[in-house]
N, CA, C and O atoms as CSV, one atom per row, in Angstrom:
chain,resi,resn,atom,element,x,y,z
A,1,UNK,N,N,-15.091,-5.714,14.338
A,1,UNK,CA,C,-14.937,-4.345,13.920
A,1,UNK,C,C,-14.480,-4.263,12.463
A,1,UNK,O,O,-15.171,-3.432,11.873
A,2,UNK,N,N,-13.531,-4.849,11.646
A,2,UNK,CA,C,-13.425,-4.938,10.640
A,2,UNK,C,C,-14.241,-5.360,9.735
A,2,UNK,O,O,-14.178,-5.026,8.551
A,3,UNK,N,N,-15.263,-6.306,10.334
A,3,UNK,CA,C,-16.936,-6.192,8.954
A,3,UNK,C,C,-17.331,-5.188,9.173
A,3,UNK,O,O,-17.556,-4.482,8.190
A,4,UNK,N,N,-17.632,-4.581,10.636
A,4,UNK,CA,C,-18.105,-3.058,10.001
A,4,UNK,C,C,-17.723,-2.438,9.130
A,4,UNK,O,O,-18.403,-1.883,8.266
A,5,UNK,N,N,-16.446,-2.454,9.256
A,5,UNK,CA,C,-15.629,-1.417,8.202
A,5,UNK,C,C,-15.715,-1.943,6.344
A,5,UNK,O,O,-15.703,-1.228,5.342
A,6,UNK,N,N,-15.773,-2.981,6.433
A,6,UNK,CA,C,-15.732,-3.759,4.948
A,6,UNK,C,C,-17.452,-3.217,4.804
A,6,UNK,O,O,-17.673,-2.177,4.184
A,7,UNK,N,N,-18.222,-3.743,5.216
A,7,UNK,CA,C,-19.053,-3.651,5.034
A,7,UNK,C,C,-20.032,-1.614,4.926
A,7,UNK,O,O,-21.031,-1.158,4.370
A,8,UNK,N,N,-19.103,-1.158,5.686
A,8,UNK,CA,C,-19.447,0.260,5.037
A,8,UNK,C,C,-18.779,1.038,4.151
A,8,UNK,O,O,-19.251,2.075,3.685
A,9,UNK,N,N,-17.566,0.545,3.854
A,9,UNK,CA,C,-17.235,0.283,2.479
A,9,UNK,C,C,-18.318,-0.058,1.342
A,9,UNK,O,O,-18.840,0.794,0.623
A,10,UNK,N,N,-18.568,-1.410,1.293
A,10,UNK,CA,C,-19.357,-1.917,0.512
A,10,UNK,C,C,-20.505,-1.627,0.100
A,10,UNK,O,O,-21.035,-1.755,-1.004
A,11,UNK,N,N,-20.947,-1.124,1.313
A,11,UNK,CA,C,-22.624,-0.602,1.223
A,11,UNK,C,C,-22.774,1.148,1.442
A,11,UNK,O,O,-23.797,1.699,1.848
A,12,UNK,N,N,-21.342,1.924,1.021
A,12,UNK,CA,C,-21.459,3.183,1.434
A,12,UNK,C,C,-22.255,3.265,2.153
A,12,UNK,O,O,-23.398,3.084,1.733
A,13,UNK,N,N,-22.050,3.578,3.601
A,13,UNK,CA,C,-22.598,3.845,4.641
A,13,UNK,C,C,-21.596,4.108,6.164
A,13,UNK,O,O,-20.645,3.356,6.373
A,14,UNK,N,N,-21.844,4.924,6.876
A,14,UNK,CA,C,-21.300,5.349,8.316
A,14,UNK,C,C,-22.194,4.944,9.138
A,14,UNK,O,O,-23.257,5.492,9.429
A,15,UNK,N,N,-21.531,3.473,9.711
A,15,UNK,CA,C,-22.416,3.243,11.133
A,15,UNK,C,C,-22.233,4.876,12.244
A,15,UNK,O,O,-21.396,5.760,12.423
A,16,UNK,N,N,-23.829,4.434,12.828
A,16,UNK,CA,C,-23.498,5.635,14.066
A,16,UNK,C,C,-22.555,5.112,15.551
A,16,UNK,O,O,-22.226,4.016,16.005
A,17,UNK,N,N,-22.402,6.219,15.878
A,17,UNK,CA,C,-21.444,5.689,17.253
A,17,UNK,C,C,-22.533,5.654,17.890
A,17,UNK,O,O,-23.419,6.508,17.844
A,18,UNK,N,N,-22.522,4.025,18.924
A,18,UNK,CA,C,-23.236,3.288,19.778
A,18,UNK,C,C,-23.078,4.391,20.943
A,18,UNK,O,O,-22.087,5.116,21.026
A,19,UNK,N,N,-24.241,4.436,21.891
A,19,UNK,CA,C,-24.315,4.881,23.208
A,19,UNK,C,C,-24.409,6.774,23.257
A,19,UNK,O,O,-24.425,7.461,24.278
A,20,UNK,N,N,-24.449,7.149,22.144
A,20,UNK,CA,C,-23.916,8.026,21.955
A,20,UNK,C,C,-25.060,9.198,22.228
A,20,UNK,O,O,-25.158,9.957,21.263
A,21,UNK,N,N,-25.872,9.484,23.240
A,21,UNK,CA,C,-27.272,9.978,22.907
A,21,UNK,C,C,-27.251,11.578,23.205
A,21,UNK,O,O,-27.976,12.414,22.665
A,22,UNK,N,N,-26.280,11.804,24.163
A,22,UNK,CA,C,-25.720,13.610,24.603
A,22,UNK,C,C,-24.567,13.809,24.483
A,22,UNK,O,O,-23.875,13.516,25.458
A,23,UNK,N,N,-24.059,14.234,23.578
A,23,UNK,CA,C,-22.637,14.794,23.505
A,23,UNK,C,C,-22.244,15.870,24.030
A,23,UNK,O,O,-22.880,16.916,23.902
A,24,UNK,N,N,-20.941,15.762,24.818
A,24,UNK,CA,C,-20.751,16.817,25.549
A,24,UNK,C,C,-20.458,17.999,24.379
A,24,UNK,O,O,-19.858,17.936,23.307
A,25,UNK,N,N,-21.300,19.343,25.213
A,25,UNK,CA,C,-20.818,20.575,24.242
A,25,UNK,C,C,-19.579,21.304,24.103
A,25,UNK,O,O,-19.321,22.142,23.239
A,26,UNK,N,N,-18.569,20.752,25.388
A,26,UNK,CA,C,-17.398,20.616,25.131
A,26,UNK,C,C,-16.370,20.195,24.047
A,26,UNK,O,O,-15.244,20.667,23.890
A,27,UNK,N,N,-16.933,19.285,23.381
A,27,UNK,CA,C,-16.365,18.523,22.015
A,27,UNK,C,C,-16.295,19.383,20.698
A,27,UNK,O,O,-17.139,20.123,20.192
A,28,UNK,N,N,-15.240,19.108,20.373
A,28,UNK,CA,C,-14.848,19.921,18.973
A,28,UNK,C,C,-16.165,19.676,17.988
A,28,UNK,O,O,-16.431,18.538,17.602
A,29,UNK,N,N,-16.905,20.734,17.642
A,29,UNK,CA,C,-18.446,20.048,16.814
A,29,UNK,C,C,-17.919,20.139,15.465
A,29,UNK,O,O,-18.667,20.107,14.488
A,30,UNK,N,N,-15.937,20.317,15.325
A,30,UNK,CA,C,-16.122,20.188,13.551
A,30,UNK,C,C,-15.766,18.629,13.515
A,30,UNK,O,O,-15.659,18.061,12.428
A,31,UNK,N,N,-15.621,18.086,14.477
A,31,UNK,CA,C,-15.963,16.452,14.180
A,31,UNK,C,C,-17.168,16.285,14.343
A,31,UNK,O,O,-17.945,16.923,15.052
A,32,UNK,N,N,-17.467,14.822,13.233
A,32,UNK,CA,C,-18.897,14.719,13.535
A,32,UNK,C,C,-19.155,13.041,13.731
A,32,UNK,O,O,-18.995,12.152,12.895
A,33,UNK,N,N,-19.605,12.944,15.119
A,33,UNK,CA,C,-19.389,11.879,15.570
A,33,UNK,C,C,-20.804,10.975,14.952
A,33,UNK,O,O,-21.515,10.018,15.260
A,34,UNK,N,N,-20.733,11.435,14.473
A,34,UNK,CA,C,-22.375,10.384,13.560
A,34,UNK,C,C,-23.540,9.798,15.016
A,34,UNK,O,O,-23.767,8.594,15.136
A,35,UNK,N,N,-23.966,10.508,15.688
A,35,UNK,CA,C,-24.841,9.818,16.935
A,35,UNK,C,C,-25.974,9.925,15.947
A,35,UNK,O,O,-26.194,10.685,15.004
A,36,UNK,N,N,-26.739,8.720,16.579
A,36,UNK,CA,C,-28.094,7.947,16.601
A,36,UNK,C,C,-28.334,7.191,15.325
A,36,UNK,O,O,-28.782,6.046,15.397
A,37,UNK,N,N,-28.053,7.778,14.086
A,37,UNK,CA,C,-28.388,7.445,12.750
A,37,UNK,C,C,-27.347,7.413,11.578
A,37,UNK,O,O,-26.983,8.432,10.991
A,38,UNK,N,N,-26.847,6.000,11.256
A,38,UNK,CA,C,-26.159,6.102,9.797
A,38,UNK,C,C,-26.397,6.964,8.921
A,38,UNK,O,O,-27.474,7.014,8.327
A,39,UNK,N,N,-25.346,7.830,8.700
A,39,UNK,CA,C,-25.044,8.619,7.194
A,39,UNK,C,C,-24.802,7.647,5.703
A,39,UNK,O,O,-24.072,6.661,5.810
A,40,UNK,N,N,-25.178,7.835,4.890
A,40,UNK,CA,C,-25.167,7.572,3.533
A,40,UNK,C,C,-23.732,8.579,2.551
A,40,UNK,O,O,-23.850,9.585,1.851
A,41,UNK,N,N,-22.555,7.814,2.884
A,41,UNK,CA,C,-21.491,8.682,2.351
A,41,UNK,C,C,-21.233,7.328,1.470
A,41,UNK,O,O,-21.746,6.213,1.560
A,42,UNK,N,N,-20.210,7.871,0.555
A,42,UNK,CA,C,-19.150,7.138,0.193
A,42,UNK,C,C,-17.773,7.211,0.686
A,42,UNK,O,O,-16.988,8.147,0.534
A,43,UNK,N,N,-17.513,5.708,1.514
A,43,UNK,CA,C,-16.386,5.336,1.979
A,43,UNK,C,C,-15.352,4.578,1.127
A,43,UNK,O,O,-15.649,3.489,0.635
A,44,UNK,N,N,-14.061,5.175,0.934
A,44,UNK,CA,C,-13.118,4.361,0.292
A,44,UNK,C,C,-12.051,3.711,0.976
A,44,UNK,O,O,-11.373,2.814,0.476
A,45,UNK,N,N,-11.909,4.165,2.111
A,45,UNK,CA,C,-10.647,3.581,2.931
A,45,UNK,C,C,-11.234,3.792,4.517
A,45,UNK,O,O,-11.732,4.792,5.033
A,46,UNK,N,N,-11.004,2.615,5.003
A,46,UNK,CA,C,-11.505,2.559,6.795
A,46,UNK,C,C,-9.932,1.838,7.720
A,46,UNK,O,O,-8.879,1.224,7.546
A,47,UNK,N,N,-10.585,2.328,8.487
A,47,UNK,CA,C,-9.538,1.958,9.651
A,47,UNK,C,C,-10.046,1.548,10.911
A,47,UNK,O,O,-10.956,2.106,11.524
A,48,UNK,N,N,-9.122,0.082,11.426
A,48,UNK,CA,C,-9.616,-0.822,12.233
A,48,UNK,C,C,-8.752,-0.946,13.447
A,48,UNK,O,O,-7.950,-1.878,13.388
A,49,UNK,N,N,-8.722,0.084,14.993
A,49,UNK,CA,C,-7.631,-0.163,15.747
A,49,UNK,C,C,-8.401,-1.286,16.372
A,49,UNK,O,O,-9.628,-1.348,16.299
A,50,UNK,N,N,-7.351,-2.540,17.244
A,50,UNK,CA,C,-7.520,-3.206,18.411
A,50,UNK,C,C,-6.490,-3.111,18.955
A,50,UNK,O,O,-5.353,-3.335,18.540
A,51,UNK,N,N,-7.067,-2.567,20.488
A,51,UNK,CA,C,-5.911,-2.595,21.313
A,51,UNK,C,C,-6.498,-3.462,22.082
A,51,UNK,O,O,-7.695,-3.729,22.178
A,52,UNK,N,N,-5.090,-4.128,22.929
A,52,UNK,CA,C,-4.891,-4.916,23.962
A,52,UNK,C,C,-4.244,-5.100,25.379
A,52,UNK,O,O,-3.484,-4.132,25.334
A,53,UNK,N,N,-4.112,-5.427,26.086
A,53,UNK,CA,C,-3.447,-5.306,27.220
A,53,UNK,C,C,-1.980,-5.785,26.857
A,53,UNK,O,O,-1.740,-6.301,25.765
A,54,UNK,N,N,-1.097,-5.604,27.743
A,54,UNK,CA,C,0.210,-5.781,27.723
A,54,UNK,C,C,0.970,-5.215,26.419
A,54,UNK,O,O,2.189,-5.327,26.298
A,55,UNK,N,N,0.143,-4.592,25.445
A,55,UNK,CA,C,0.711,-3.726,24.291
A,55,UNK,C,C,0.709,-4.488,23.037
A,55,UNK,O,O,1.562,-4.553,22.151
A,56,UNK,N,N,-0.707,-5.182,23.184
A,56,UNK,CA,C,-1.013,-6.291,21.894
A,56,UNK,C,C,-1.656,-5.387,21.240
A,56,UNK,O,O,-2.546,-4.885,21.927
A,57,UNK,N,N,-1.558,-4.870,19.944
A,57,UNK,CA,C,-1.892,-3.379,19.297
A,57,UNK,C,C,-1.836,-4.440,17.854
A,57,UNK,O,O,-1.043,-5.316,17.508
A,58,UNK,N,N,-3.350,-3.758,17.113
A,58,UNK,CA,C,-3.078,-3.766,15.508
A,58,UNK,C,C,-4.054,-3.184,15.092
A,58,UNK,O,O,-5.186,-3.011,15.545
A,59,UNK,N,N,-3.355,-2.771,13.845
A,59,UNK,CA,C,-4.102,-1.568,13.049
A,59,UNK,C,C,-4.611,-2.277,11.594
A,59,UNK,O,O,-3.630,-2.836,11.106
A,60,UNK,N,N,-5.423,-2.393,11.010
A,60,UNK,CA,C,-5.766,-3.037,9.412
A,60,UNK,C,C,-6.639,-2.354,8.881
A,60,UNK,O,O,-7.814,-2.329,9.247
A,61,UNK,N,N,-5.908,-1.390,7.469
A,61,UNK,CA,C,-6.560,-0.153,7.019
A,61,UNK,C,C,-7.316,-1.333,5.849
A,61,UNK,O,O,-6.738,-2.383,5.566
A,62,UNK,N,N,-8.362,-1.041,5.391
A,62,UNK,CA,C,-8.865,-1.693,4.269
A,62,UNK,C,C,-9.632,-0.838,3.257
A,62,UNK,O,O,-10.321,0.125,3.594
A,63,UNK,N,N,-9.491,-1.195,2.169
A,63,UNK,CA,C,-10.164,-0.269,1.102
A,63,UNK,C,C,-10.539,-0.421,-0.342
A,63,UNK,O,O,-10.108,-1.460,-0.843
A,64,UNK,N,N,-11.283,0.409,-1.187
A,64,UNK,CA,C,-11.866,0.154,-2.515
A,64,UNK,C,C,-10.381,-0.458,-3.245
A,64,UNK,O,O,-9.299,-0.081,-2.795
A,65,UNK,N,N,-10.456,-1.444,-4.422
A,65,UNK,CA,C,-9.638,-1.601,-5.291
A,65,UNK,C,C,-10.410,-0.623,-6.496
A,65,UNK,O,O,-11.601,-0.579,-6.807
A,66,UNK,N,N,-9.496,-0.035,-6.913
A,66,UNK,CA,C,-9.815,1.060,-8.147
A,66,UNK,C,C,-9.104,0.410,-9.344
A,66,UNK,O,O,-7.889,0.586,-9.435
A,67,UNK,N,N,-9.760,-0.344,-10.298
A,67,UNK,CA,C,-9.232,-0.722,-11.810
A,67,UNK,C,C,-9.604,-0.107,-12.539
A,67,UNK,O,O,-9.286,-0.282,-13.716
């Protein structure tokens, strides 16, 4: 999960969310869950949760260096 994230960084780009083919119309539509097809944004900062069982948790934000 974190090459995704480096890597859409790198290549400005938003992977789409996997599996994602009917969204319920229940769902807040001012999120936008990116289904079926990568967007072409510029990303500067991503975020990487893994969770685990027994409360093995980590978070690793990664992002552009700006010089």
């Amino acid at each position: 999960e974190l090459i995704v994230c480096v890597k859409a960084i790198n290549e400005s780009v938003i992977p789409p969310t996997i599996n994602l083919d009917n969204p319920d119309e229940r769902c807040d539509l001012k999120i936008n869950f990116v289904p079926l097809k990568a967007l072409q944004r510029e990303v500067n900062i991503a975020l990487s949760n893994s969770l685990g069982f027994g409360g093995h948790n980590a978070c690793l934000v990664v992002g552009k260096v700006s010089r």
